[in-house]
matplotlib code that plots the C-alpha trace (Angstrom):
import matplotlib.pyplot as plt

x = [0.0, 1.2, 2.0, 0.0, -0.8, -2.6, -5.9, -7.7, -10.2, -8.7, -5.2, -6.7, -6.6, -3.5, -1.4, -3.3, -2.1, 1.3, 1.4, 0.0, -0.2, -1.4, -3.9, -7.1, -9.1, -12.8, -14.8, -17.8, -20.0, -17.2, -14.8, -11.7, -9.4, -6.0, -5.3, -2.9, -5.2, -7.8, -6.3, -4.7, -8.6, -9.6, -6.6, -7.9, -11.4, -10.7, -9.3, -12.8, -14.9, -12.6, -12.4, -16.2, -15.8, -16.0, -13.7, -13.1, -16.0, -18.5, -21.2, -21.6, -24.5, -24.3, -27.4, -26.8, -26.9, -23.8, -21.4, -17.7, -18.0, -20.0, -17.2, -14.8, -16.7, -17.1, -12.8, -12.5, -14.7, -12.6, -9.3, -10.3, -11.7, -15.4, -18.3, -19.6, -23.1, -24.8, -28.7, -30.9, -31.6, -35.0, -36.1, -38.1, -40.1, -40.5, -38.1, -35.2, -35.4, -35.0, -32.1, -30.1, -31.1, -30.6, -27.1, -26.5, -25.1, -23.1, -23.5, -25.1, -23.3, -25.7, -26.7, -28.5, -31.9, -31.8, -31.1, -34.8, -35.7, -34.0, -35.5, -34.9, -31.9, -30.5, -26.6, -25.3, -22.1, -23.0, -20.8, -21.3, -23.1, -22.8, -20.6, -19.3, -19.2, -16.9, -15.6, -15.0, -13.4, -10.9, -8.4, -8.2, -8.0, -4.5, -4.1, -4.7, -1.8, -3.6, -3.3, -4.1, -7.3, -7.1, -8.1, -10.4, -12.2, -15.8, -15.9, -19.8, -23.1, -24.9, -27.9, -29.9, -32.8, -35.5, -37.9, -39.2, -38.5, -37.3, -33.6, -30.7, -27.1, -25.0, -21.6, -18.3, -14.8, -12.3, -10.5, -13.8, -14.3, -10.8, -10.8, -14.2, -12.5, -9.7, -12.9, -14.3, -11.0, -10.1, -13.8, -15.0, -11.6, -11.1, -8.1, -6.6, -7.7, -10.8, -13.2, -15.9, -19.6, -20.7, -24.1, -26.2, -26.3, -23.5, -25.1, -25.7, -23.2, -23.2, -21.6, -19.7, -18.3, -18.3, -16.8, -16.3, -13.8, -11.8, -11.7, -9.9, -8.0, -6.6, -6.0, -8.6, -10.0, -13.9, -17.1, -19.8, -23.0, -25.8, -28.2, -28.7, -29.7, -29.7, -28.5, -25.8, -24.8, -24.9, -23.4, -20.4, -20.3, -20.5, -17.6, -15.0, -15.4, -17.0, -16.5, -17.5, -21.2, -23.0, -26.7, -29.7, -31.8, -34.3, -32.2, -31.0, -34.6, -35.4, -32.2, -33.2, -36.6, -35.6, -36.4, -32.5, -31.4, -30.9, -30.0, -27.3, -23.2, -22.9, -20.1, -17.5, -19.0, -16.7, -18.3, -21.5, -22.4, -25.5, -26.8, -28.9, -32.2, -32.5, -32.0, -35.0, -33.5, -35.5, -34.2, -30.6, -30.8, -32.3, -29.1, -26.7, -28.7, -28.4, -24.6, -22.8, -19.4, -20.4, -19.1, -21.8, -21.0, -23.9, -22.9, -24.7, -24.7, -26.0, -25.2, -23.8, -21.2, -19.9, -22.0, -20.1, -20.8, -20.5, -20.2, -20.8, -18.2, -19.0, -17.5, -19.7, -22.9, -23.7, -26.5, -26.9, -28.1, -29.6, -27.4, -25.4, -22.2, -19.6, -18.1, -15.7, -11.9, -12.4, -16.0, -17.4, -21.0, -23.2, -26.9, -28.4, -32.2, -33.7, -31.9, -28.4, -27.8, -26.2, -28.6, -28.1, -26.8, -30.0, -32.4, -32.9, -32.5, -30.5, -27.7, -24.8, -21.7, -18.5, -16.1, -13.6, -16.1, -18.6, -20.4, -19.8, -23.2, -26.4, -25.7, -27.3, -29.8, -28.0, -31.2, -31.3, -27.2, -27.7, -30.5, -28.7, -25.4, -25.8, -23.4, -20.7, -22.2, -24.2, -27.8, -29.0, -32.2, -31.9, -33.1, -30.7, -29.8, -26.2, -25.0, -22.1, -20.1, -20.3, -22.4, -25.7, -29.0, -30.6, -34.3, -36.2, -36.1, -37.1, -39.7, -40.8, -41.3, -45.3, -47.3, -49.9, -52.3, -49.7, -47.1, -44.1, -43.6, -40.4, -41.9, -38.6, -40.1, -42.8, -41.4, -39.0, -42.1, -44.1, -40.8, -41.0, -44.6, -43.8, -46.6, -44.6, -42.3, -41.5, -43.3, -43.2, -44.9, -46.4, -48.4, -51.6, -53.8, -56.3, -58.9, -58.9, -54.7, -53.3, -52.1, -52.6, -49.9, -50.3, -48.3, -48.6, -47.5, -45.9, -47.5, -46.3, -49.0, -52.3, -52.5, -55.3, -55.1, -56.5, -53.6, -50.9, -52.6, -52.6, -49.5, -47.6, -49.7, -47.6, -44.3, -45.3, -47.3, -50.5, -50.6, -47.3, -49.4, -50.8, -54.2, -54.5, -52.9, -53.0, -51.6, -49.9, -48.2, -44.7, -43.5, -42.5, -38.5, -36.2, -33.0, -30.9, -33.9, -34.9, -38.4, -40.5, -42.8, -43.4, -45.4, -46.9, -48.0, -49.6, -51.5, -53.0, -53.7, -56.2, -58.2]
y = [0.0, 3.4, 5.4, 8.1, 9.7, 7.3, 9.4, 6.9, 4.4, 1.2, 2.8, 2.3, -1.4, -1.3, 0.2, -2.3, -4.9, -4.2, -3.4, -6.5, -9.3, -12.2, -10.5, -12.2, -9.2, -10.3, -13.2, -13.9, -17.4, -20.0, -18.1, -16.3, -13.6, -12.1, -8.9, -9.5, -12.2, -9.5, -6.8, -9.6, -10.1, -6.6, -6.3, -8.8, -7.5, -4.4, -5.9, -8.7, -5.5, -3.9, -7.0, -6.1, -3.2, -0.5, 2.6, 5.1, 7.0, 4.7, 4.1, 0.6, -0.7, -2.9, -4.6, -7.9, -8.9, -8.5, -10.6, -10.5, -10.4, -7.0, -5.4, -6.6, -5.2, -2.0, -1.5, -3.0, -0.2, 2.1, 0.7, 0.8, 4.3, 3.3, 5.1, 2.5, 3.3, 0.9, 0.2, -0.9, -4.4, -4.2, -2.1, -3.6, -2.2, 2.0, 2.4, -0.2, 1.4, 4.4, 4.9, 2.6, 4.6, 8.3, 6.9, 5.9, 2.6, 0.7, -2.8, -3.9, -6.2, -8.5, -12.0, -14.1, -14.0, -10.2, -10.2, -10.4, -8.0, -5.8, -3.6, -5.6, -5.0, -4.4, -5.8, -7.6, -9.5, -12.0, -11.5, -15.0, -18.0, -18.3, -19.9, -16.3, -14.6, -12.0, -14.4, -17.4, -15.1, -14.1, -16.8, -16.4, -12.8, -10.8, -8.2, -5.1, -2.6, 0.3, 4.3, 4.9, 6.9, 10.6, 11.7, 13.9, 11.8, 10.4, 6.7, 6.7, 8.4, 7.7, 8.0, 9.4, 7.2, 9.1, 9.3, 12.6, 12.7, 11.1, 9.8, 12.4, 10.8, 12.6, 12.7, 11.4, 11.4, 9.6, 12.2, 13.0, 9.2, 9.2, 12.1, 11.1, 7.2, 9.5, 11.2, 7.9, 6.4, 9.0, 10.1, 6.4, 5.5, 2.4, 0.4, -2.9, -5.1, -4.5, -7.3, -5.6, -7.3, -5.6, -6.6, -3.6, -3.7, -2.7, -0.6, 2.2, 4.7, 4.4, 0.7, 0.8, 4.3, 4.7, 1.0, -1.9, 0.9, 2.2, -0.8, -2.0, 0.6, 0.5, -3.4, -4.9, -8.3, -7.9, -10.5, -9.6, -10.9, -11.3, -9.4, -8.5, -11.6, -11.6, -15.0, -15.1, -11.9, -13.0, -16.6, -14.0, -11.9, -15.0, -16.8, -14.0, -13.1, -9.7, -6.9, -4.4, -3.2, -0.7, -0.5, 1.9, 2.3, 0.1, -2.8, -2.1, -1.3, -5.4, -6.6, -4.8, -6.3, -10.1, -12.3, -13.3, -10.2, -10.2, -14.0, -13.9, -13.2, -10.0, -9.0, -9.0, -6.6, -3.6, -0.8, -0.1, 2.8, 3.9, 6.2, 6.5, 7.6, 9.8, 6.7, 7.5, 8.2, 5.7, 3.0, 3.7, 4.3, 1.2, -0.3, 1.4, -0.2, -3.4, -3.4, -0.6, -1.4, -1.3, 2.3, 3.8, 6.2, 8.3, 8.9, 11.4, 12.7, 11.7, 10.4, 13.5, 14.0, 10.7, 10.1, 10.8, 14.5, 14.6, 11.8, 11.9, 10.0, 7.6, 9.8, 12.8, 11.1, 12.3, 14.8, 15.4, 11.6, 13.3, 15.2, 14.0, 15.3, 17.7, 18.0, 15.5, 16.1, 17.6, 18.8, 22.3, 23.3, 26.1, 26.6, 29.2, 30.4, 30.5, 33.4, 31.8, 33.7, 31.9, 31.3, 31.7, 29.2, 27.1, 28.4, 25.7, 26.1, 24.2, 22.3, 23.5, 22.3, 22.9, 19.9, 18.3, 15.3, 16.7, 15.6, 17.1, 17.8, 15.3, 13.5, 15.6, 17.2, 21.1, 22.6, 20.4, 21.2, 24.6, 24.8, 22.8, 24.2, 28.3, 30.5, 28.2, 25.4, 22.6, 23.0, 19.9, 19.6, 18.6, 21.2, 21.5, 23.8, 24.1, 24.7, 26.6, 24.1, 22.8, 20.0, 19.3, 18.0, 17.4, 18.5, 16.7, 16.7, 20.2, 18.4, 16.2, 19.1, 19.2, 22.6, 22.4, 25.0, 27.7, 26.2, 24.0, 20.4, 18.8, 15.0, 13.4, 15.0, 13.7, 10.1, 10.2, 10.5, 7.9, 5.4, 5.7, 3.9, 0.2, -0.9, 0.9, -1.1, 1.5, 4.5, 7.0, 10.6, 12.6, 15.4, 14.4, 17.3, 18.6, 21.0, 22.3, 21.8, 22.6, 19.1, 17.1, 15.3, 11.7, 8.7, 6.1, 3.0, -1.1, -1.8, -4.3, -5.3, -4.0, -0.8, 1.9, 5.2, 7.1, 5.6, 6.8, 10.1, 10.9, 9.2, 11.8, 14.8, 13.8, 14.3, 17.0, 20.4, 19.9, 21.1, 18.8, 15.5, 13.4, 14.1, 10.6, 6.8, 4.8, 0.9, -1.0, -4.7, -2.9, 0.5, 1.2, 1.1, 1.5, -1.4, 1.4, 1.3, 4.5, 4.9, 6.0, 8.7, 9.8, 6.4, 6.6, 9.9, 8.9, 5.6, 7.4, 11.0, 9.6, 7.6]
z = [0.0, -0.7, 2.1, 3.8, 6.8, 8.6, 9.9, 8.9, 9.8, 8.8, 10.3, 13.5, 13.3, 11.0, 14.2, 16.8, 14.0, 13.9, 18.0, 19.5, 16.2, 18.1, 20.9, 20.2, 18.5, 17.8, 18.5, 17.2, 17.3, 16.6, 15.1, 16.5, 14.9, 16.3, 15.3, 12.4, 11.2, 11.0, 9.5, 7.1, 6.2, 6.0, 3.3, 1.1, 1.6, 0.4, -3.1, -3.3, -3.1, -5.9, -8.1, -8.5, -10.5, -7.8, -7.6, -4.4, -4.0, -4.7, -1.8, -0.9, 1.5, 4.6, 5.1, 7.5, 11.2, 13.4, 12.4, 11.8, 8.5, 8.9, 11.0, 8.1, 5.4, 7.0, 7.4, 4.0, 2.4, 4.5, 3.4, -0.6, -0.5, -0.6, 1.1, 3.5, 4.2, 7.1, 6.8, 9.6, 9.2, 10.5, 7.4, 4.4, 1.4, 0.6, 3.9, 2.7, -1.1, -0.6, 1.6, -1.3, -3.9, -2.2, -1.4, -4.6, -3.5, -6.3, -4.0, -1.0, 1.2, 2.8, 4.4, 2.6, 4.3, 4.0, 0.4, -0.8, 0.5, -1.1, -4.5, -7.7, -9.6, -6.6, -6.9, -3.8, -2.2, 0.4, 3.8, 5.3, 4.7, 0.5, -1.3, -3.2, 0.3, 1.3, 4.1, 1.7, -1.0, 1.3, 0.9, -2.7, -2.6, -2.5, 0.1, -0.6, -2.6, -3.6, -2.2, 1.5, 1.2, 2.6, 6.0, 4.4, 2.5, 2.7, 4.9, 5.6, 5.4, 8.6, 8.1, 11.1, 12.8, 11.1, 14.1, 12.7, 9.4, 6.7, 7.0, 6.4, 5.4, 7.6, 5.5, 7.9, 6.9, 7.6, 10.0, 11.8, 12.6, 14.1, 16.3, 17.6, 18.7, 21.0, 22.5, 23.4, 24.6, 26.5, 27.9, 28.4, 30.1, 27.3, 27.9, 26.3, 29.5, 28.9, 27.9, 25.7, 24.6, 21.4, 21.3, 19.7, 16.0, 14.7, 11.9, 14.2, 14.9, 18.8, 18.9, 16.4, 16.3, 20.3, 21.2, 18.6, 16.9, 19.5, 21.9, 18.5, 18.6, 22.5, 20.9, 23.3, 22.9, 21.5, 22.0, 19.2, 19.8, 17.5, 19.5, 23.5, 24.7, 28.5, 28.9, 26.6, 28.2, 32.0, 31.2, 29.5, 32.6, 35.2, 32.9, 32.9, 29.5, 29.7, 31.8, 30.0, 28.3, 26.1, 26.1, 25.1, 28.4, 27.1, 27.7, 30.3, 31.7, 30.2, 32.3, 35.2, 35.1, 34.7, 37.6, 38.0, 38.0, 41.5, 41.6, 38.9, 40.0, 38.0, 40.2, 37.1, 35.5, 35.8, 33.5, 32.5, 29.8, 28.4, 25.8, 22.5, 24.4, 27.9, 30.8, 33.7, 36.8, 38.7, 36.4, 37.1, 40.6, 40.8, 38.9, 41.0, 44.2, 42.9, 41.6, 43.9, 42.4, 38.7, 37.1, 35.2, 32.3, 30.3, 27.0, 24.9, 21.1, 17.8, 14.7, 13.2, 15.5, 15.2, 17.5, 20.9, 22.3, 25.7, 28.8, 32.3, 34.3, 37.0, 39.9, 38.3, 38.9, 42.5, 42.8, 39.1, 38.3, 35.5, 33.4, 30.3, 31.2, 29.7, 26.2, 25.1, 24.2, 20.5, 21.2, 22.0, 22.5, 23.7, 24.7, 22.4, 21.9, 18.3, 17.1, 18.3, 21.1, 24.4, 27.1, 30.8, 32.8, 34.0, 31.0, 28.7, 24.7, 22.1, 22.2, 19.2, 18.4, 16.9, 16.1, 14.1, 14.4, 12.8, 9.7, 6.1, 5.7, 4.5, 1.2, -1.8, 1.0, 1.0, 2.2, 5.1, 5.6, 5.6, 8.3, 10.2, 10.0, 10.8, 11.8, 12.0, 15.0, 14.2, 15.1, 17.3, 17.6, 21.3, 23.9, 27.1, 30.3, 30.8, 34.4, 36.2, 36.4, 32.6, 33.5, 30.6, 31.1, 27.6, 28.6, 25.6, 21.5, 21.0, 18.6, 21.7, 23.9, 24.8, 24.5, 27.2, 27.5, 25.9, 28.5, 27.5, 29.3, 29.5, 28.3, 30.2, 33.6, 33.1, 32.7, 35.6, 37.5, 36.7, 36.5, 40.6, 40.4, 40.7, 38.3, 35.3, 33.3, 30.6, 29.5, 26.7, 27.5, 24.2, 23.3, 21.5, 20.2, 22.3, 21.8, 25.0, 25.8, 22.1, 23.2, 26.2, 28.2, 27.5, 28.4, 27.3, 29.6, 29.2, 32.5, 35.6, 37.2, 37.8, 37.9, 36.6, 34.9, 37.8, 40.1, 37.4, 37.5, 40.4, 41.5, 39.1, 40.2, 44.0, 42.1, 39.6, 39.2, 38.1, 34.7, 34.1, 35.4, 32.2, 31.3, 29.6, 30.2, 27.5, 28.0, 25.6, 25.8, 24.2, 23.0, 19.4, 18.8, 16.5, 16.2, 18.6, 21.3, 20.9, 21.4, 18.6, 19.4, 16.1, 15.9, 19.1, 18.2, 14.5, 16.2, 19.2, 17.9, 15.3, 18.3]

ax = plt.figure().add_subplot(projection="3d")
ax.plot(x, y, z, "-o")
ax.set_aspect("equal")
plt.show()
């Protein structure tokens, strides 16, 4: 390979490659790689996906379960130039078509009981589990010889979750990638004893960007899992073989609500972070309670920054259980109202940033890049205080935020409280219009127990002023979510405000 500067994605396993050759790196189901057989594998990768007639530049999808394979095509796209471009497994039809056709995507990578449902004429590379796979191409395959691809190149378009709109490709370079793995590392205290489960998809930014990537790159030794199965998990943690675990709240809240939680020896489980949705406070004290030595970190951001924005430490949890922390180490970011002005400490507004991690923009979307990049700072969407000391506390999605009545409600407040009501496994507050309230308060609730709406009512009227309280309950067996676990209120919304 030609030399270059090395800001690159693939570089980071390259280095880990070259530092520790024979550290087991990944396992995943029966298979095992050390880190030089790895990057050996991501070399020839990179010429398989070549030999089919792409250049540098061109976007190729990911559409499969985790796997090896899918971390492998991923830092073989990166290593060849290509514009990796990860698609949520769970989508099908209008959804599925037209995020490959807005990207342009030469070539889907996929597994074989994905492939149908892709649009027709659709061209795709199996990763596993075919005869013409990536995985059993390999072997024949020579490595790879061709120009290291700049640090300011394009490795991915993200695209965001689309709980509001339609998805937006959030353009990341090489370079930005990079600098948001030495935030992580050094924010999220990463180290090469560690012994990480990566058991969230690993299309979405959050587990592969915040951990799979640089836990690789620290040159620790990696479990992927096909999905967060409790089980598999606590038989990991009981055995020695994971210490360490990223999940959205929602899992965590399932974990947490298990029978043998309390009966299992979870005692080796050293770190514990959370992010992709607002954890309830209730929830996480009552994980504390129940493992006192486990250090819990909040991580915070979305997909445009890499995703990582800003953590909150396990010694920084005391008395502000609900914040999200400071700004990482190559992140900046301010509280401003709508005209862009800073707030006061303690007033909410929105959350803007300024980083090297940032995005390019949204793939051939420039109206959508320039309302969301103004005056320099990337425009959230997320609506925050700040306080004197630095610390945030993300108050809601400024779309989420309820008008009552002509007043605003925080929906997270309103969760928090009715997570302290034993009866309530999970719940998901929204504004449904109202012609009385513009839009009444209205949560909507995966209940444990029996429990009525009038008890929830006035349980959170104890906890809340009045006008905050919900003026509706609604039950439901289980809450709309996307593969990241972030609840979907957009759906919630669209089902309930037609009743």
């Amino acid at each position: 390979m030609k030399p270059g500067h090395g800001s690159t994605v693939d570089g980071v396993l390259r280095r880990s490659a070259r530092r520790t050759p024979a550290r087991r790196a990944v396992d995943y189901r029966e298979r095992s790689w050390t880190y030089a057989e790895l990057d050996e594998a991501v070399s020839r990768a990179a010429t398989v996906l070549l030999d089919e007639g792409l250049s540098p530049g061109d976007r190729v999808g990911a559409y499969g379960h985790n796997s090896d394979a899918y971390l492998i095509g991923f830092l073989a796209c990166a290593r060849a130039g290509l514009v990796h471009v990860p698609v949520n497994q769970n989508l099908t039809g209008d959804d599925l078509a037209y995020i490959v056709g807005q990207s342009g995507s030469s070539l889907v990578l996929t597994d074989p009981d994905l492939a149908a449902r892709l649009p027709g004429g659709t061209r795709t590379l199996p990763l596993r589990d075919a005869e013409d796979s990536l995985l059993r191409r390999l072997e024949a395959a020579r490595p790879y010889d061709g120009e290291e691809p700049r640090g300011d190149t394009l490795v991915q378009l993200l695209y965001t979750s689309g709980t509001t709109a339609l998805p937006k490709g959030a353009m990341m370079t090489h370079r930005a990638l990079v600098h948001e793995y030495l935030s992580a590392i050094t924010a999220l205290d990463l180290s090469a004893g560690d012994l990480p489960v990566h058991s969230l998809p690993l299309y979405h930014s959050a587990q592969m960007h915040v951990f799979l990537l640089p836990y690789l790159a620290v040159g620790a030794s990696n479990t992927i899992l096909d999905a967060p199965d409790a089980d598999r998990l606590f038989d990991l943690i009981e055995a020695g073989r994971a210490d360490s675990l990223f999940a959205p709240p929602t899992v965590w809240i399932g974990l947490s609500n298990r029978p043998d939680f309390a009966e299992r020896d979870l005692s080796g489980l050293r770190k514990a972070y959370y992010g992709a949705s607002i954890m309830p406070v209730p929830v996480l004290e009552r994980l504390r309670e129940r493992l006192p030595k486990l250090a819990f970190y909040n991580c915070f951001g979305q997909s445009e920054i890499g995703p990582l924005a800003t953590v909150l430490g396990p010694d920084e949890h005391k008395g502000r259980m609900d914040s999200c922390g400071t700004p990482v180490l190559f992140v900046d970011a301010r509280v401003v109202d709508e005209d862009g002005k800073d707030v006061p400490d303690g007033t909410p507004g929105e959350i803007v940033y300024r980083s090297p991690q940032l995005c390019e923009g949204y793939w051939d979307k420039p109206e959508e890049t320039a309302e969301a990049f103004r005056d320099g700072w990337f425009h959230s969407g997320d609506l925050a205080v700040r306080d004197a000391h630095g610390y945030f506390t993300v108050v809601d999605r400024v779309k989420d935020v309820i008008n009552s009545g002509g007043v605003l409600v925080a929906s997270r407040q309103v969760e928090d409280a009715l997570y302290t009501h034993e009866s309530v496994a999970e719940v998901a507050v929204v504004g449904l219009p109202d012609e009385r309230w513009i839009e009444a308060v209205t949560a909507v609730v995966v209940p444990r127990g029996e429990v009525t709406e009038e008890e929830l009512i006035a349980h959170a009227r104890e906890k809340l002023a009045h006008f905050k309280a919900p003026k509706r309950v609604l039950f439901v067996d289980e809450l709309p979510r996307n593969a990241s676990g972030k609840i979907l209120k957009r759906e919630l919304r669209d089902r309930f405000g037609r009743v």
